[in-house]
C-alpha positions in Angstrom: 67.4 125.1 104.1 65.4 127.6 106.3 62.6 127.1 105.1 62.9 123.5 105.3 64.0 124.1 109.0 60.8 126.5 109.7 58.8 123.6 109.0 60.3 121.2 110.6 59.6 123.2 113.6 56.2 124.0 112.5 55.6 120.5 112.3 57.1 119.5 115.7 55.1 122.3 117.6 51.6 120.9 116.0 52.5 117.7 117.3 53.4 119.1 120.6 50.2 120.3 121.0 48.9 117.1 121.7 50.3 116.9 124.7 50.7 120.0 126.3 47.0 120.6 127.4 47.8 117.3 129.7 44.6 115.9 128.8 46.0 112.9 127.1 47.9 111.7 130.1 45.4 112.4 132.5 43.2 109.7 130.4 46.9 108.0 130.3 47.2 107.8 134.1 43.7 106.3 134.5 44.7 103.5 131.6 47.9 102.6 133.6 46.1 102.5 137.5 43.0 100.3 135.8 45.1 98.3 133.7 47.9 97.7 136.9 44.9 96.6 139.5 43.4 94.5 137.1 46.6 92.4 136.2 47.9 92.7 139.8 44.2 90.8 140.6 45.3 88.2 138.4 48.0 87.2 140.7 46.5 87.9 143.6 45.2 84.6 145.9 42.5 86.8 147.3 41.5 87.9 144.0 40.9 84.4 142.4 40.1 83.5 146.1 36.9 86.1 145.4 36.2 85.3 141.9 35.8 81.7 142.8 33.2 82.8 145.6 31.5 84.9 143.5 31.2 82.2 140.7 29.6 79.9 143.2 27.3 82.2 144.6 26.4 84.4 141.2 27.4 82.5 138.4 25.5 84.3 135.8 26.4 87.6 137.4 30.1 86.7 137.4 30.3 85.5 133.8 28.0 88.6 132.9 30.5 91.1 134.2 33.8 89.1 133.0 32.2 89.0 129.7 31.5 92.7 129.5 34.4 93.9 131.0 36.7 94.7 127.8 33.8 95.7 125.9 32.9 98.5 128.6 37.0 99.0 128.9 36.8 99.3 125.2 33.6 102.0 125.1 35.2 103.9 127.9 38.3 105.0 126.3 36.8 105.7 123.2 34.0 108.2 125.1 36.9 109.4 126.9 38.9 110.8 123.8 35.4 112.2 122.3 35.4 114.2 125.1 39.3 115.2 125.4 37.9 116.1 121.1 35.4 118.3 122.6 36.9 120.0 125.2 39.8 120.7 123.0 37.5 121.9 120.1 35.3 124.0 122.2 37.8 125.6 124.7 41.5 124.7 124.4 41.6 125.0 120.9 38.6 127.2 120.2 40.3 130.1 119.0 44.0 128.7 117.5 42.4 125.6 115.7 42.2 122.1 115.9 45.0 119.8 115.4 44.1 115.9 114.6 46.1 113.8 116.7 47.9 111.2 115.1 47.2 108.3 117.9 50.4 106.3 117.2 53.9 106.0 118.3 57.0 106.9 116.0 59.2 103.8 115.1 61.8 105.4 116.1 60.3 104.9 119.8 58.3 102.0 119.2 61.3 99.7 118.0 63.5 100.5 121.0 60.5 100.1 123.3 59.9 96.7 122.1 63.3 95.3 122.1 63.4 96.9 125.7 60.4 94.5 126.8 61.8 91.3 124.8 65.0 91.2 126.2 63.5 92.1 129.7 61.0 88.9 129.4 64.0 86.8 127.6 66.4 87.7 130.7 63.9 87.1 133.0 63.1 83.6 131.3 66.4 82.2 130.8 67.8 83.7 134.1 64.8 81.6 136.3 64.8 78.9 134.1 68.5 77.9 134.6 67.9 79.0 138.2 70.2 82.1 138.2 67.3 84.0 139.4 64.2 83.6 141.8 61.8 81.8 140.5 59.0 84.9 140.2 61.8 87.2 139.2 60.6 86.5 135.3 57.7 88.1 135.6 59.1 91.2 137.2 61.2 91.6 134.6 58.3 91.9 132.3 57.4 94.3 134.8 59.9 96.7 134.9 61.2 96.2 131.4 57.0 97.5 130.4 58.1 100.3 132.7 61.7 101.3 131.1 59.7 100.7 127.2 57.1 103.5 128.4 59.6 105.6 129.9 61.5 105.4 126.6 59.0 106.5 124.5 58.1 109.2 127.0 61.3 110.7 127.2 61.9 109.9 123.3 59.1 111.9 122.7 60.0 114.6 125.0 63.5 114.9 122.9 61.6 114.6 119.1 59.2 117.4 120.0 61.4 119.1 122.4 59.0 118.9 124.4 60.3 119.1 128.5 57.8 117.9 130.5 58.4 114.8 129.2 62.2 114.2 129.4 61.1 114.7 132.7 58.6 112.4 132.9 60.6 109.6 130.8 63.7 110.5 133.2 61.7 109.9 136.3 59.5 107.0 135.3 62.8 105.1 134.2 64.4 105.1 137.5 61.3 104.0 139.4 61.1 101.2 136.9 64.2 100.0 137.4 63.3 100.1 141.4 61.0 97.2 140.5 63.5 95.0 139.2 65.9 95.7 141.8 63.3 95.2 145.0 62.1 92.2 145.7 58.2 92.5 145.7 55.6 90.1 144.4 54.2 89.7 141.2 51.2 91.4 142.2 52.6 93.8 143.9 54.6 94.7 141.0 51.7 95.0 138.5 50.5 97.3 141.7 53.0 99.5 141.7 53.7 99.9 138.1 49.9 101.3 137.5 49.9 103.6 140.3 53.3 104.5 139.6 53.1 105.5 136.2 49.3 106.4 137.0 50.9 109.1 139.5 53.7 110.4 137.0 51.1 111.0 134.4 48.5 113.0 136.5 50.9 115.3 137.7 52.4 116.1 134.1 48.2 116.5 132.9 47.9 118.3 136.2 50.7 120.8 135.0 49.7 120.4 131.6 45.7 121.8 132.5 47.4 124.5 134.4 49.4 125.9 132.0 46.9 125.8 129.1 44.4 127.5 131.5 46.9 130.6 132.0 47.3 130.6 128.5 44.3 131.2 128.3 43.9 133.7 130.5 46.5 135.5 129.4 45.0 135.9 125.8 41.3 136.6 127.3 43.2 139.4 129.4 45.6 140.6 126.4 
């Protein structure tokens, strides 16, 4: 039993080590602010307002750059983890070794997350459709239950790999989900505020994340 307990543990603090540098929610944080000002564009009058200029004036340059835009998404995230790889390989991890990351969500976190999202969207739906609600509220539902999902995997996480700093950031990104839901903002708005939000969150937990790993660093240089 001990030794099936010492790995356990082993096992857990490799997988932690995927997260504690904070690289991976840095690239996180810039995922959720993109991602937020695009949707929140989508419901924006000003936004389509623009597009339809554009498309007028610079049709083939407007279809150009909508075309391209998930493919350069899409290229950008994957340069971004080659370089999270490199930096890892050739500083962080230069002298411990390299752990592969797994790049996917336990069940355990990703079940609950979904159900959190469909009954979210289902509440929203019924409650506007039989008029219960206002009649935007559906989508802010969406909203916030997306929010509450990520802050449940988060702070899921955070419990599986005792891991701190994210209890924290699962605790915290929770209860300004909820907020969402419970003011009254536009759909766009919304979409706003749940990039930046969790964009925020996620830069200061890398930002901590960075500054730990570089005294650990130190430390050892120094020892």
């Amino acid at each position: 039993m001990q030794a099936i307990r010492d790995l356990d543990e082993l096992t857990r603090t490799a997988r932690r080590r995927e997260y504690e540098d904070g690289l991976v929610d840095l690239l996180n944080a810039a995922v959720f602010l993109v991602g937020g000002l695009l949707i929140a564009s989508v419901y924006s009058t000003s936004s389509i307002l623009w597009y339809l200029c554009m498309l007028v004036s610079h049709p083939n340059i407007t279809v150009a750059c909508l075309l391209l835009l998930v493919p350069v998404l899409a290229m950008s995230l994957l340069v971004s983890r080659g370089v999270i790889q490199r930096i890892r390989r050739n500083v962080f991890w230069a002298e411990s070794g390299y752990v592969k990351p797994l790049q996917k969500i336990d069940w355990r976190l990703s079940v609950p997350a979904l159900l959190i999202v469909t009954l979210s969207a289902s509440i929203g739906f019924w409650g506007t459709l039989r008029g219960w609600l206002a009649p935007d509220s559906d989508l802010r539902f969406l909203v916030s239950g997306l929010g509450i999902a990520t802050a449940v995997v988060y702070f899921g996480k955070g419990l599986l790999l005792k891991f701190s700093r994210y209890v924290a950031v699962g605790g915290i990104g929770a209860v300004l989900s909820i907020m969402i839901l419970i003011v009254p903002f536009s759909i766009s708005t919304s979409w706003v505020l749940l990039g930046v939000m969790w964009s925020v969150i996620l830069l200061t937990s890398g930002s901590v994340g960075i500054r730990n790993t570089l005294r650990a660093l130190n430390e050892t240089d120094n020892a």
